[in-house]
C-alpha positions as CSV (number, residue, x, y, z in Angstrom):
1,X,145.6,132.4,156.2
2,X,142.4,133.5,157.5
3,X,141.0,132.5,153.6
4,X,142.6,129.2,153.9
5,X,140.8,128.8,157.5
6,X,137.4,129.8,156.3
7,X,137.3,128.0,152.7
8,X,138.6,124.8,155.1
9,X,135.3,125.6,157.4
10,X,132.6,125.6,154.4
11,X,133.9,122.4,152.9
12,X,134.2,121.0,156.6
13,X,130.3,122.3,157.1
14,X,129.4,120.9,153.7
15,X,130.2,117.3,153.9
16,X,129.6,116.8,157.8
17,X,125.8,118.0,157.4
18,X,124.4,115.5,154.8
19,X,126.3,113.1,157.1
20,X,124.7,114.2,160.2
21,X,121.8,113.8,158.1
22,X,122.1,110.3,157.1
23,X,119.5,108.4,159.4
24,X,119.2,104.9,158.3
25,X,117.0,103.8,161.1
26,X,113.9,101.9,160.4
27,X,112.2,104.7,162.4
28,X,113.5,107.2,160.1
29,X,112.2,105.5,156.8
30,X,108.9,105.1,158.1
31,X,108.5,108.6,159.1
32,X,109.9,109.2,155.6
33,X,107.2,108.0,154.0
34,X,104.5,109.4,156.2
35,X,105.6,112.8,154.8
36,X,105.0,111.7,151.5
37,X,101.8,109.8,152.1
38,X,100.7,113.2,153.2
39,X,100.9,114.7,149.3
40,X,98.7,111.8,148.1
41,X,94.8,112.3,147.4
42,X,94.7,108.7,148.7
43,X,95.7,110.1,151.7
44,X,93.3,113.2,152.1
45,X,90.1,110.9,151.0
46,X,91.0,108.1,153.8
47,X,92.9,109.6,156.2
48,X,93.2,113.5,157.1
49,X,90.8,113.9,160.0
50,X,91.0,110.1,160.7
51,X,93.3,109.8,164.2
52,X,92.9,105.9,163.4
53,X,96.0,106.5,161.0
54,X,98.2,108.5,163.0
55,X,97.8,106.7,166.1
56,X,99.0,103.3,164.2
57,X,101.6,105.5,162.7
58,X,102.8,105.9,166.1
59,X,102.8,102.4,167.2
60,X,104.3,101.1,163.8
61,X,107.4,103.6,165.5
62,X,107.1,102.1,168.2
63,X,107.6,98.5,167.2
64,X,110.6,99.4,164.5
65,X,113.6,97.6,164.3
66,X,117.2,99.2,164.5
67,X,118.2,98.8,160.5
68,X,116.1,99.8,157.7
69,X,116.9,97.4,155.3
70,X,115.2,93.7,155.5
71,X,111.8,91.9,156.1
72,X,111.1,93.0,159.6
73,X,111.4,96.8,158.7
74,X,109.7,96.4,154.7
75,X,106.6,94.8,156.8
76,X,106.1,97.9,158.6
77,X,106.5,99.7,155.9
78,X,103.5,97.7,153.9
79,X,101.4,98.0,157.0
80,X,101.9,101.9,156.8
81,X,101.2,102.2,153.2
82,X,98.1,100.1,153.2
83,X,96.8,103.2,155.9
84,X,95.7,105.0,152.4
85,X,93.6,102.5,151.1
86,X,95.3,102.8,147.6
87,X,96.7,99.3,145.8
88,X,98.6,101.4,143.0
89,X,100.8,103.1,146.4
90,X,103.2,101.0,147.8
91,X,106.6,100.6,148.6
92,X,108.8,98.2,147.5
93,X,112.8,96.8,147.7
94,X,115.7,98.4,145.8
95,X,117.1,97.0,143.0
96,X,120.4,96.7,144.6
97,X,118.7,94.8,147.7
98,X,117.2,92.0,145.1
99,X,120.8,89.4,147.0
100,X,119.6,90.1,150.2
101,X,118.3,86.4,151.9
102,X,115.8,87.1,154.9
103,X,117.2,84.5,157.2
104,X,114.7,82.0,158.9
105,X,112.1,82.2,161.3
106,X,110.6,79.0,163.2
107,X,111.1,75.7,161.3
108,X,109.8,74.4,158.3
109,X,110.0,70.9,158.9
110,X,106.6,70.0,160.1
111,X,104.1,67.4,159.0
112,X,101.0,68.9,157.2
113,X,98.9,68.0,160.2
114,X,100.5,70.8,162.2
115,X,100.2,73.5,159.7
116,X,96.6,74.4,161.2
117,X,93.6,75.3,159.0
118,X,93.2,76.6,155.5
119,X,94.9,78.5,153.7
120,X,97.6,76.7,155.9
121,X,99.9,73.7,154.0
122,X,102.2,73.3,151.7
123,X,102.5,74.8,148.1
124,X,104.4,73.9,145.2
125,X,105.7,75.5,142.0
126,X,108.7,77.0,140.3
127,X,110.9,74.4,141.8
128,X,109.9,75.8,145.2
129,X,108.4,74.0,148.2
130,X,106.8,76.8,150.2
131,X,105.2,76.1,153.8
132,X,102.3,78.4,155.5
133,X,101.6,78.7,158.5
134,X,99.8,81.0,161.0
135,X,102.4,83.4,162.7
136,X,102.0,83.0,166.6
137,X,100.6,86.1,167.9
138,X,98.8,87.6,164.9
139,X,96.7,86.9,162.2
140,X,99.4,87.0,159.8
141,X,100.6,84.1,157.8
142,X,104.3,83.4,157.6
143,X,105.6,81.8,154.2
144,X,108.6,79.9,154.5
145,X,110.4,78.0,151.8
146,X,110.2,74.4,153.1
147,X,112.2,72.9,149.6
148,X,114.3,75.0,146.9
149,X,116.1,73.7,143.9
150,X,118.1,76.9,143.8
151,X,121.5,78.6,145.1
152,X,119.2,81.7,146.1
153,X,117.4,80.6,149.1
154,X,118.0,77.7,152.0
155,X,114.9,75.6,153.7
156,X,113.7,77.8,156.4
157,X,114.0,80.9,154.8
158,X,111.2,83.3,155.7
159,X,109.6,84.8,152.3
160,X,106.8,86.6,153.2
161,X,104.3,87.8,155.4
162,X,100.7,87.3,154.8
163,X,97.9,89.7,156.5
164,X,94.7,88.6,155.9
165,X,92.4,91.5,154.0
166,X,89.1,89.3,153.8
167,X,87.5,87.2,151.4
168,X,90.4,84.8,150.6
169,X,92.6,88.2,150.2
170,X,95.9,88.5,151.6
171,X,98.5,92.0,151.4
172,X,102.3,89.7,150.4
173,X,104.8,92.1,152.5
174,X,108.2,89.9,151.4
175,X,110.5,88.7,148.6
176,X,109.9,87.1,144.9
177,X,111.2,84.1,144.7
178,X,113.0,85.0,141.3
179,X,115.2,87.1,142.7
180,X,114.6,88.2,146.3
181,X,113.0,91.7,145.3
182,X,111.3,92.8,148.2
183,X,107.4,93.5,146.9
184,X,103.8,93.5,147.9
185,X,100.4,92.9,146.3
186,X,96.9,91.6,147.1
187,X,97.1,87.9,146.9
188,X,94.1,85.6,146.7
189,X,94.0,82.2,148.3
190,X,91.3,79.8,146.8
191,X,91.0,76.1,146.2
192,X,94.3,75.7,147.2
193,X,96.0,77.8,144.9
194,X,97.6,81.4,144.7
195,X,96.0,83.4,142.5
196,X,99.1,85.8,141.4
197,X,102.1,83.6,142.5
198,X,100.1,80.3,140.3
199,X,101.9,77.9,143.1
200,X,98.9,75.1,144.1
201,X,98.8,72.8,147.0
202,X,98.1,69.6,144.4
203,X,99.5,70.4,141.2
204,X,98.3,67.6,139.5
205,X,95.0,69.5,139.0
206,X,94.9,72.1,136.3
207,X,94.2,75.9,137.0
208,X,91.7,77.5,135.1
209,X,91.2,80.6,136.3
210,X,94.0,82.2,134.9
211,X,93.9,82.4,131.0
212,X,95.4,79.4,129.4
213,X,96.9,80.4,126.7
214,X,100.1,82.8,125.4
215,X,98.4,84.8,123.3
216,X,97.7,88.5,124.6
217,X,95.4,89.6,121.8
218,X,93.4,86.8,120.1
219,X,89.7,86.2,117.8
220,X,88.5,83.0,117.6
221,X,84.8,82.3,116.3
222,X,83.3,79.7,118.6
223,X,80.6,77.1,118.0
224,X,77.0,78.2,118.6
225,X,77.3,81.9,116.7
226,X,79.9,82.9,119.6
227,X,82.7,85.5,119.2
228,X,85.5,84.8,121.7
229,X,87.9,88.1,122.4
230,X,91.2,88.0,124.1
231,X,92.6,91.5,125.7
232,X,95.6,90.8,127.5
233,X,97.0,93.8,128.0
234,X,96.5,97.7,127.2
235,X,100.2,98.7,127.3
236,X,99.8,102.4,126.0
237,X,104.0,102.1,125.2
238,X,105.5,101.0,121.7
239,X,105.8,98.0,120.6
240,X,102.5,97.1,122.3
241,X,100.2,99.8,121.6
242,X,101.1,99.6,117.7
243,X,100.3,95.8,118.4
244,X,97.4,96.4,119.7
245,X,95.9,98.5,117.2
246,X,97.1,96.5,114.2
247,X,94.7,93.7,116.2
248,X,92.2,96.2,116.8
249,X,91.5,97.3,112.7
250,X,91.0,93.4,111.9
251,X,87.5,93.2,114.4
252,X,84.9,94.7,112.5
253,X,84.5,92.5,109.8
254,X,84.7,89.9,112.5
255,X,82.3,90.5,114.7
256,X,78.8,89.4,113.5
257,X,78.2,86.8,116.3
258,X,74.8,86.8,118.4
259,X,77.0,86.3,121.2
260,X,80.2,87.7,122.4
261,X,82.9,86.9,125.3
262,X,85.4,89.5,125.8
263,X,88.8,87.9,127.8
264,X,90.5,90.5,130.5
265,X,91.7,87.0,132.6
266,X,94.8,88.3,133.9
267,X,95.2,92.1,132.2
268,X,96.9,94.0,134.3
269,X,95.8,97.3,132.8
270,X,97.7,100.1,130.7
271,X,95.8,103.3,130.1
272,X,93.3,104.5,127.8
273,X,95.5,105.2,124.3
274,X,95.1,101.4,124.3
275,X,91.5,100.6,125.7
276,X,89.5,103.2,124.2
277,X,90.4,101.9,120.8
278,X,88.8,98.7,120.9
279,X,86.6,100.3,123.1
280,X,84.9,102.2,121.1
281,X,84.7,99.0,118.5
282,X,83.2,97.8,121.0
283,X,80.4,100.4,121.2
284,X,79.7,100.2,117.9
285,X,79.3,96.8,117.7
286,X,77.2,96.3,120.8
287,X,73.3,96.4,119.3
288,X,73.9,93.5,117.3
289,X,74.5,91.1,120.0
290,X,72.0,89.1,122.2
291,X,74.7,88.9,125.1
292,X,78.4,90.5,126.0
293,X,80.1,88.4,128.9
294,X,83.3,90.0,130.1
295,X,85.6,87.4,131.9
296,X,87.8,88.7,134.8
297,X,89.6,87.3,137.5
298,X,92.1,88.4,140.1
299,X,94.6,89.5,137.9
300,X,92.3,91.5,135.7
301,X,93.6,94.8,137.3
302,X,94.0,98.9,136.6
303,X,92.9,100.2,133.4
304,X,91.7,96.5,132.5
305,X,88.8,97.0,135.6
306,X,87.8,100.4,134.7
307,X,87.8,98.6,131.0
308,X,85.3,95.9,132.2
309,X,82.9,98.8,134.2
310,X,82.9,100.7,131.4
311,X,81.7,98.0,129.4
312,X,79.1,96.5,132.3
313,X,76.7,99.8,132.0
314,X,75.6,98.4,128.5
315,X,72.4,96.2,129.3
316,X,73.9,93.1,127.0
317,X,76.7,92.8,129.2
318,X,77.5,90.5,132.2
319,X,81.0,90.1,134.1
320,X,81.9,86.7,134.7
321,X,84.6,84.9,136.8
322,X,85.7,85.7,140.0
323,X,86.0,89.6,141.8
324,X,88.9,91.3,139.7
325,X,92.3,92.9,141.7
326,X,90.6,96.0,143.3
327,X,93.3,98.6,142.2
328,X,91.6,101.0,139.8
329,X,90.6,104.3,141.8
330,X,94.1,106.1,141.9
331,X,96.4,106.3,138.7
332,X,100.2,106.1,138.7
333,X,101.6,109.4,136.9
334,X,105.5,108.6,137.2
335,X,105.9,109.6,140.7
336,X,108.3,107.6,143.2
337,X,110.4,108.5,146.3
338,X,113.7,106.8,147.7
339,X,113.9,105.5,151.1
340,X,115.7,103.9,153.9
341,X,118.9,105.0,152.7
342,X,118.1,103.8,149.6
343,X,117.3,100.5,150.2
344,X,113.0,101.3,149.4
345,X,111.4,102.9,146.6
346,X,108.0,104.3,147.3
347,X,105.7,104.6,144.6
348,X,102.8,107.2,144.8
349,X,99.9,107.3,142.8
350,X,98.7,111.4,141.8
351,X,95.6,111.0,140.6
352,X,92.1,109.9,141.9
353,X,88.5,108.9,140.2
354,X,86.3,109.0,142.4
355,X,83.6,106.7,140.7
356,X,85.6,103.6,140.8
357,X,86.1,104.2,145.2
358,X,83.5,101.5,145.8
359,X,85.8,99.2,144.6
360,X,89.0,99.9,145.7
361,X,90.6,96.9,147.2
362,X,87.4,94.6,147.4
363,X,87.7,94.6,143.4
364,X,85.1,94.5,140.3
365,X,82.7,91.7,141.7
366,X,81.2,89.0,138.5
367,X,77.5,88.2,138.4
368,X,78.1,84.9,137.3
369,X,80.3,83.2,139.1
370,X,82.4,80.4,137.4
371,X,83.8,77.3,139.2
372,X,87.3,77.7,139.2
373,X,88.1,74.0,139.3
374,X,86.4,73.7,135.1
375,X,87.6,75.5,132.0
376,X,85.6,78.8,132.1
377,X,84.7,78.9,128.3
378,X,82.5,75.9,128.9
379,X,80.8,77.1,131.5
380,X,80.5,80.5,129.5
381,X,79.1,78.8,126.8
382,X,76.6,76.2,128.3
383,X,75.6,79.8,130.0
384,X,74.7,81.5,127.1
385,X,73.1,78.2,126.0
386,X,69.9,78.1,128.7
């Protein structure tokens, strides 16, 4: 009997503990991923020694809501995160949450004249109508779907939350449309257009700062002694890598241009089994050409911005376009933490360079910069022309 009574106790002690420990507050999530913050070199380059951090860790507390899962808790969570000045860190929404609808806050019903200023209005694009607006109080930006042609989502549904970052940048704390994933990013705002999300204010204009075609890796030789290059991606997993490198062993013989315009619009990066390949075609080929000019954009991110500064110490080079993503300084090595219960997955980056730090978050800036309302070829060309 006495046998019986203690086996009962250690199973009784064994399942009430991890129940005692299940905390699925908002609070508790947040300090989760404090903790693991902590272990990130991020961390110890921006913030040990910096009470600026830990006191608006302690007011992020203060303002948390009762449940974990949802918008109102996943935008503290983005607030916290940003603390380490680290684009590759972030947390983001289970894949079991990607149902959840985020419910509506304030109306969406307004005329355009009562949105307030730019960036303010109405968007359009993937049969969305999306409303943005200035979130009373702050200096956020609330997106709100204002038209949907899905079952997913009803008018007045709150998507995201915008916080202004400078320079036409915004941190996206909310859902994709797609599915209702709860993710953030850097978003730019510029003529009236997203720069990641590609929905426009008038979409009867075309976009041309994003590259306009399918193809990730392309040659094409251009009028006026010009090699065109287009690097979409450097994916350093099968089937892309071996892709890549089939490409890669057809440029020599190619490229005997006086000119040359390399193509990184919208890579977003890989890792260095891809890049240094052509990179080092690259190097090999640089003396006989006049002039290199390396397009990027916001979506030219990672690896594909190390990729372009690597190539911009060569004197023949210039990078042209517009500031690239700003997320190149700390690498992801496969490390990621559940939280909230499991309704967040926080993804740390291990590994720092500290030579790309000046451009962490502001992103790789062009020294020409190309009018994003023309096709940037032409421009590139008439360029190269004068």
């Amino acid at each position: 009997m006495l046998l019986f009574f203690l086996l009962c106790l250690l199973l009784t002690a064994g399942f009430a503990a991890p129940l005692r420990a299940q905390n699925c507050s908002c609070a508790s999530a947040l300090t989760e991923t404090w903790g693991y913050l902590q272990e990130i070199p991020a961390y110890r380059q921006n913030c040990r020694g910096n009470p600026a951090c830990a006191a608006r860790y302690r007011e992020l507390l203060r303002g948390a809501p009762a449940e974990a899962s949802g918008l109102p808790c996943y935008l503290l969570l983005t607030e916290l995160t940003s603390l380490v000045k680290d684009g590759h860190t972030a947390v983001f929404g289970a894949v079991a949450d990607t149902v959840a609808r985020h419910g509506a806050v304030g109306s969406s019903g307004a005329g355009a004249a009562d949105f307030g200023p730019d960036p303010a209005g109405l968007y359009y694009g993937g049969g969305y109508a999306f409303a943005l607006r200035p979130e009373a109080g702050t200096n956020r930006y609330l997106l709100t779907l204002s038209a949907t042609a899905g079952d997913r989502w009803a008018v007045g549904d709150t998507l995201a939350y915008l916080t202004p970052l400078g320079n036409r940048r915004y941190r996206y704390s909310g859902s994709r449309p797609s599915d209702g994933r709860l993710i953030t990013f850097t978003e730019a705002i510029r003529s009236g257009a997203f720069a990641a999300m590609e929905i426009r204010k008038d979409t009867s204009t075309e976009a041309y700062v994003s590259y306009p075609g399918a193809e990730i890796y392309a040659y094409e030789a251009l009028s006026g002694d010009i090699d065109y290059l287009r690097l979409g991606d450097f994916n350093s997993f099968q089937p892309t890598l071996r892709e890549a490198e089939a490409f890669y062993a057809t440029l020599p013989p190619r490229l005997t241009g006086k000119y040359l315009i390399v193509d990184l619009r919208d890579n977003t990066g890989g890792g260095q089994r891809n890049s240094n390949v052509v990179y080092r075609i690259l190097r090999r080929a640089r003396s006989d050409y006049q002039r290199i000019v390396v397009l990027i954009n916001h979506s030219t991110t990672s690896n594909a911005e190390q990729f372009a500064l690597r190539l911009s110490r060569w004197k023949q080079v210039t990078l042209a376009g517009e500031a690239s993503r700003g997320v190149l300084t700390y690498e992801l090595q496969g490390e990621q933490r559940t939280i909230g219960c499991g309704h967040f997955v926080l993804r740390l980056a291990t590994k720092r360079i500290p030579r790309y730090q000046p451009y962490e978050g502001s992103g790789v800036p062009p020294e020409w910069a190309l009018d994003p309302t023309r096709p940037w070829i032409p421009q590139v060309v008439d360029r190269l022309g004068e």
